[in-house]
N, C-alpha and C positions, 0 to 999 in steps of 0.2 A: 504493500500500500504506500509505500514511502514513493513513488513514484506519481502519485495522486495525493499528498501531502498538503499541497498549497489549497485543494479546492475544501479542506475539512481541517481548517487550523483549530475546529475548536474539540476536539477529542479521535477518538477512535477505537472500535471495536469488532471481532469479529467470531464469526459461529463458527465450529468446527463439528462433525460429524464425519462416519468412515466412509460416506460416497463422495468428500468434499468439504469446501468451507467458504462465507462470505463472509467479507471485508469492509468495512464502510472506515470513510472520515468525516468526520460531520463538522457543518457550517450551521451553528443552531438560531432555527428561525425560529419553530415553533415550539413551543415549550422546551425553552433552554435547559431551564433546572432539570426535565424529567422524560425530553424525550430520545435518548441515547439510542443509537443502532450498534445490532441489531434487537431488530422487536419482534417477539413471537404472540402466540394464539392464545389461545385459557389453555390449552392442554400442553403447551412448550413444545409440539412436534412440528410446524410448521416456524420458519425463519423467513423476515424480509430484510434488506436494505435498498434503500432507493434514494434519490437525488432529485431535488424539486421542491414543487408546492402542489396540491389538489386543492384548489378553489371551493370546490364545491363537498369539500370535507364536514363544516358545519351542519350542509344537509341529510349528509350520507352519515354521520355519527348518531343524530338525531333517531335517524330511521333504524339504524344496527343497536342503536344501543338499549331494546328492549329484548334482544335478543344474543347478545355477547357482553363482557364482559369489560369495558375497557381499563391499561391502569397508565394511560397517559394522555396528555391534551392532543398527542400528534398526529398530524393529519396521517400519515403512512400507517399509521395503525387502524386505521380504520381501511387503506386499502388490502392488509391482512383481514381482514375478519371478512370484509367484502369479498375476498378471493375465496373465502371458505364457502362463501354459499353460491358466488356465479360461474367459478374458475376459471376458463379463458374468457367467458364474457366480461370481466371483470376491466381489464383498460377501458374500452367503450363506454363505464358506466363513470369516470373518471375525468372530471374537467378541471384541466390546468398543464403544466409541464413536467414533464416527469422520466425518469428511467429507473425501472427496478427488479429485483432480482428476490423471488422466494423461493427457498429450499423446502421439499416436503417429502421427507425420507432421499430414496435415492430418485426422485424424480427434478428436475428444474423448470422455473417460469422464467420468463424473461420478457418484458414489455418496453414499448417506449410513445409518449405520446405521439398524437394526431401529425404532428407538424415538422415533429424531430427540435423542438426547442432545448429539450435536454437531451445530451450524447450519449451512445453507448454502442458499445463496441467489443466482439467476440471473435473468437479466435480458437484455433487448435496447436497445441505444444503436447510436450510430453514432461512428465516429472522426474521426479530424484531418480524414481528407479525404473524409467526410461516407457513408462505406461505412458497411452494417450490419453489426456485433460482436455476440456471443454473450459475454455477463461473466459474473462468480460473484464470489461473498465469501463470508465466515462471520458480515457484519453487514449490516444495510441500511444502514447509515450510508455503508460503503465507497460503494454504488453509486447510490444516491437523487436523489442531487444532478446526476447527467446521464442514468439511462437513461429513456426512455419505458415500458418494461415492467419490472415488477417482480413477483417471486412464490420462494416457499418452495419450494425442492424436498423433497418430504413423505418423511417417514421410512418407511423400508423400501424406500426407493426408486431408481433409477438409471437415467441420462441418456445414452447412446448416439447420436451426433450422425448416426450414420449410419443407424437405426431409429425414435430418440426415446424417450418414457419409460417404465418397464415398473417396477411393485411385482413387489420379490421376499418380501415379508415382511409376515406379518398376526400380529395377537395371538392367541395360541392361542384357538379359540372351543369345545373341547369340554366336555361337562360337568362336574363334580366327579367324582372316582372315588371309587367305597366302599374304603375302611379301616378300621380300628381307629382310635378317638381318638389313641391311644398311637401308632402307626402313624403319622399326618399330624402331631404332634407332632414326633417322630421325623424324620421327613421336613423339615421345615420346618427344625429344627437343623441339621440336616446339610447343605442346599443352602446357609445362609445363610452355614455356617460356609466350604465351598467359594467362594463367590462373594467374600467378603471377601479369602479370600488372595488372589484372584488376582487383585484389585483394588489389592493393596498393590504388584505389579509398576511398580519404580522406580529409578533410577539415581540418585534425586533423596533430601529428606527426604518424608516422608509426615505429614501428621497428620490429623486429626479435630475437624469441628463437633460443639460440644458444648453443647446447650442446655438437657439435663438432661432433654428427654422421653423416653418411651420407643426411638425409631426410632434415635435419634443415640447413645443412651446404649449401644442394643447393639451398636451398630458398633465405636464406643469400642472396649467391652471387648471385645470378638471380637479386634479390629485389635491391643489391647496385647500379647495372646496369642501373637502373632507375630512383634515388634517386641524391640529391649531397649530403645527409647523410644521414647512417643508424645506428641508433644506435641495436648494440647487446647486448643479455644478459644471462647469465649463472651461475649456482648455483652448491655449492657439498660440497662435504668435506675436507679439507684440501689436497690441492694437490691431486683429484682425477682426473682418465682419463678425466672424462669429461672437468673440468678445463683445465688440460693443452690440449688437443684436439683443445677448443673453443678457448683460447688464440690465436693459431696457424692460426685457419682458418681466428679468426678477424683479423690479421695483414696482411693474403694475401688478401684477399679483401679491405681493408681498411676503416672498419667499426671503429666506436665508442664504442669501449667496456667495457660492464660492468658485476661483478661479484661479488658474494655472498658468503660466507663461512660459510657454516651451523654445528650447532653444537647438540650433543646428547642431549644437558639443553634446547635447542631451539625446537627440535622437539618436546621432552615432553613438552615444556608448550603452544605450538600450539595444538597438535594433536587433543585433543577435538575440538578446531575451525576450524580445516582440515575435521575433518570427517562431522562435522553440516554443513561446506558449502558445501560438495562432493553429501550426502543425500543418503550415502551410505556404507554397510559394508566390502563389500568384500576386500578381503584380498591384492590381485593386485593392486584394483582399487584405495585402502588407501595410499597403497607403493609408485607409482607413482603420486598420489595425494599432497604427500608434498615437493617434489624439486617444483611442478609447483605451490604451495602456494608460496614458499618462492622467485621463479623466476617469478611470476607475482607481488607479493610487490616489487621486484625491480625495474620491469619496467615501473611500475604504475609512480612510483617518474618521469618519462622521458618521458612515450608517454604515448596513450591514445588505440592505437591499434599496435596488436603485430598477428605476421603470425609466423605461429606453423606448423610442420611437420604432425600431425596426418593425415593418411589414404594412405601411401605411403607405410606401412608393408601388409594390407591389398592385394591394388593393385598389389605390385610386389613380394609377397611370404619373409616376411622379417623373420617371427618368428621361432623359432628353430624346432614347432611341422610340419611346413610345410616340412620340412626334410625327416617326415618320411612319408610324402605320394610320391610314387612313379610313381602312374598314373597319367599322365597330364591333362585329362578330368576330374577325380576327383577332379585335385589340383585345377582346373579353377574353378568349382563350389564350393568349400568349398573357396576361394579368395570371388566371386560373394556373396556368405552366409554371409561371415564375414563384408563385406563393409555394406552390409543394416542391420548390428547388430549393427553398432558402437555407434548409437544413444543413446541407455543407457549403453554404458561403457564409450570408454575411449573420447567421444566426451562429455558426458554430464562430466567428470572430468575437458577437456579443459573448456567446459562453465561455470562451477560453480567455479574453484580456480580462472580464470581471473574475472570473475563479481564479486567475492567476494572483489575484489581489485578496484575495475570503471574499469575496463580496457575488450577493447572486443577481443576475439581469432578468427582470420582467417586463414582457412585449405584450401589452393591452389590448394592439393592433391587433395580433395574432388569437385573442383570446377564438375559438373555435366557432361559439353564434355568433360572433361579429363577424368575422371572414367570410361566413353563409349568408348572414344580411348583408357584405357589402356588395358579394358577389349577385346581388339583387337589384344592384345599380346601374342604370344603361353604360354604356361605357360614353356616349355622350355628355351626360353630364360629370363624367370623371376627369375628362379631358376635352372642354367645354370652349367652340370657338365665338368670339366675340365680335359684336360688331363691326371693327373695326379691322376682323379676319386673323386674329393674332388667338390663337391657341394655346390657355392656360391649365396648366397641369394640375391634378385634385383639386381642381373646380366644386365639388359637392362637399367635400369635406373643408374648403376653407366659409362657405358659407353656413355649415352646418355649427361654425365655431367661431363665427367674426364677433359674436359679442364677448366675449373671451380676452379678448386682445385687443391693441392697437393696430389699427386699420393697416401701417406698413405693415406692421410684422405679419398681418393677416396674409396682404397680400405678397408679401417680400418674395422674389424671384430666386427660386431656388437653386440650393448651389452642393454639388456634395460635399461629405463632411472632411474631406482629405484636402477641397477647396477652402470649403470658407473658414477652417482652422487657420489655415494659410500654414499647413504640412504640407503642400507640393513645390511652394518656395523654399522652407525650410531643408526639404532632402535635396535641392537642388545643391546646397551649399554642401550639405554633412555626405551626398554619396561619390563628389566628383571625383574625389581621391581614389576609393575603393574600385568607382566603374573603371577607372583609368587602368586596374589592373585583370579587367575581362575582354579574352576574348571570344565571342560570342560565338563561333563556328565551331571553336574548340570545345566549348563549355554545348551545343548543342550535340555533338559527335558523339557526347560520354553521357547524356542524361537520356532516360527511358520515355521524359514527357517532354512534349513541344515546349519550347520557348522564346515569346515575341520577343522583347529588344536586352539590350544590355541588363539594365534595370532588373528586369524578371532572373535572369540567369544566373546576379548577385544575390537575389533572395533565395534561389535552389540552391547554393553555394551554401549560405549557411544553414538553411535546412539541413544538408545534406553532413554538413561537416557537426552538424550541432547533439546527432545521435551513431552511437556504433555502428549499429545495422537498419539504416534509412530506407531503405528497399520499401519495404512494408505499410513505411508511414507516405512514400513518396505515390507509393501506385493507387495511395486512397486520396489523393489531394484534387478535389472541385475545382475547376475550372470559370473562373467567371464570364469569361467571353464564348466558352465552349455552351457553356449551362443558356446564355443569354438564346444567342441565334438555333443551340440544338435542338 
């Protein structure tokens, strides 16, 4: 477990039995004092550990607990006793993020949520005395270094040792429904405002990334609403849009705010530790990987869990390539496409900079009936052209939340967060040296994955050099531009 150390700085414990044994480190959200993994059943023959939050824990405790026994406040214990009575239907009845792992004699479960927000990852090795083992982790790091097989277990999905693997869950694929403007407006407030509270379920502090775009800024405010403090927090570069943006929104809502000023000497002496915790080369997913290194070490020092904007570009058409599709039935499936890819891009970035830090990331956006209600939205008004023929990106979702905010910030012309940090000036200075010593035919001749320019080549360099046996963790690495157009 010492290999998955950082994501559970606040204990650790694990089950042993002669078919096997689970591991947990725990990061304690919910009942800190009392709820230690692993947790077992009334009769102590079944074991779970898992990683996450289940939202809808309060309901599901309620319901079980006229009928089992509980002797802690935590949510994962109630996904044991749930397991006792539905067994593999039991993820499906499970809202929030989640991966977990219960032992019940010599048989195993293995689950992960709808979306893939929380990682996990299984493998085949052999042990001491040269038998074949069946592992799992929530990093590839844990298990790269000895197993012969490696692979992702895909979101929406669950592992039965006694069947094997079966998807319980797809991204809703029906069409938009007709409404009223006003109606889908409507709708879209009111899901997001749902999804946030139940996001903010916490024994812990709560706060919010805040980088002063649209997607984070209305979480913000939504989350202050609920709160009698929020602390915010936001990173860049000396006086970038984002800084001054986020400044702005923390004062109209009246959060707590804090900020980072990053620097060209800082990013190079992180960036090897940026890329070993990302577990990944590409070239986007690097860029964007270190405002959120450097904005989850600040928020680590203040709370314990932080709600982050991811899957709100997705849902409402935010990215610039969305522009250029011009069919609406197109745009709504390549949206539908993108949301069940997020899994190894930019969600496993959100998972791996915040656990790299103890701290856990919650995506609102993504909560499960939101995603189905947004999927409800024409793709017209997502990406909504204007009189004047000029084509604004989540069109529905800034009108669904301008009273919220100041009217710029509402409408502020988005920018991504590798931009308006002003991180793609900053590596200009900190990688010139480094690139200066690739060269890229060379460095493409010896690597098993394509790679676009200099830049990208530098980041499989140290991926590559940052673990023994990288093989393993390299043939599982997502592709952003592959993922975007495949």
């Amino acid at each position: 477990m010492a290999g998955i150390a950082h994501r559970g700085p606040d204990g650790s414990g694990i089950h042993c039995q002669p078919e096997g044994a689970l591991g947990h480190r725990r990061l304690a959200i919910m009942d800190p004092a009392g709820g230690a993994q692993p947790l077992y059943d009334e009769t102590g023959a079944r074991a779970i550990v898992a990683n996450g939050e289940v939202y809808n824990f309060p309901d599901l405790r309620a319901d079980l607990a006229g009928r089992h026994t509980f002797s802690t406040m935590s949510d994962i214990e109630a996904v044991l006793h749930l397991f006792e009575e539905r067994g593999t239907a039991t993820p499906a009845g499970l809202g929030g993020m989640f991966a977990f792992a219960i032992a019940d004699g010599d048989h195993l479960f293995l689950a992960r949520d709808p979306l893939g927000i929380k990682p996990l990852y299984h493998g085949r090795g052999r042990d001491g005395t040269g038998r074949p083992v069946t592992v799992f982790a929530s990093e590839m790091k844990a298990l790269a270094h000895w197993v012969d097989e490696l692979d992702e277990l895909p979101p929406g999905t669950w592992y039965d040792s006694r069947v094997g693997f079966k998807r319980y869950y797809e991204v809703p694929d029906g069409p938009p429904v007709e409404r009223s403007v006003e109606d889908h407006v409507a709708a879209v407030r009111e899901g997001l405002e749902r999804a946030v509270a139940s996001h903010l379920m916490s024994d812990v502090p709560v706060g919010a990334f805040l980088s002063g775009g649209l997607d984070s800024s209305v979480l913000a405010a939504i989350a202050r609403r609920h709160v009698d403090e929020l602390h915010t927090f936001s990173v860049g570069s000396a006086d970038s849009p984002d800084l001054r943006a986020a400044r702005r929104v923390a004062a109209h809502i009246g959060s707590i705010h804090h900020e980072y000023v990053m620097t060209s000497e800082e990013v190079t002496e992180k960036l090897p530790e940026v890329v070993h915790s990302l577990e990944s080369f590409d070239q986007d997913l690097v860029r964007s990987a270190i405002p959120t290194y450097f904005c989850s070490r600040l928020a680590a020092d203040h709370v314990k869990v932080i709600l982050t904007g991811e899957g709100a570009d997705e849902l409402f058409a935010g990215y610039a390539y969305h522009k250029e599709i011009h069919d609406p039935d197109t745009l709504h499936q390549e949206l539908r496409r993108s949301i069940g890819a997020l899994h190894a891009i930019n969600l496993q970035r959100v998972d791996r900079l915040t656990m790299a830090h103890g701290l856990e990331g919650r995506v609102p956006f993504l909560d499960t009936a939101f995603v189905e209600l947004a999927l409800t939205v024409p793709a017209g008004l997502k990406l909504a052209t204007l009189d004047d023929g000029r084509r604004i990106e989540k069109w529905i979702l800034r009108k669904a939340c301008e009273d919220l905010l100041p009217v710029d910030i509402v409408w502020r012309t988005k920018e991504q967060f590798d931009e308006g940090s002003g991180t793609l000036d900053l590596l200009r200075d900190a990688l010139a040296p480094s690139l200066a010593t690739i060269d890229l035919e060379t460095e493409r001749a010896t690597a098993t994955e394509p790679l676009r320019s200099v830049e990208e080549a530098f980041y499989h360099r140290l991926l590559r050099e940052g673990y023994p046996r990288p093989g393993l963790i390299l043939a599982n690495v997502a592709r952003w531009t592959d993922d975007r157009h495949g």
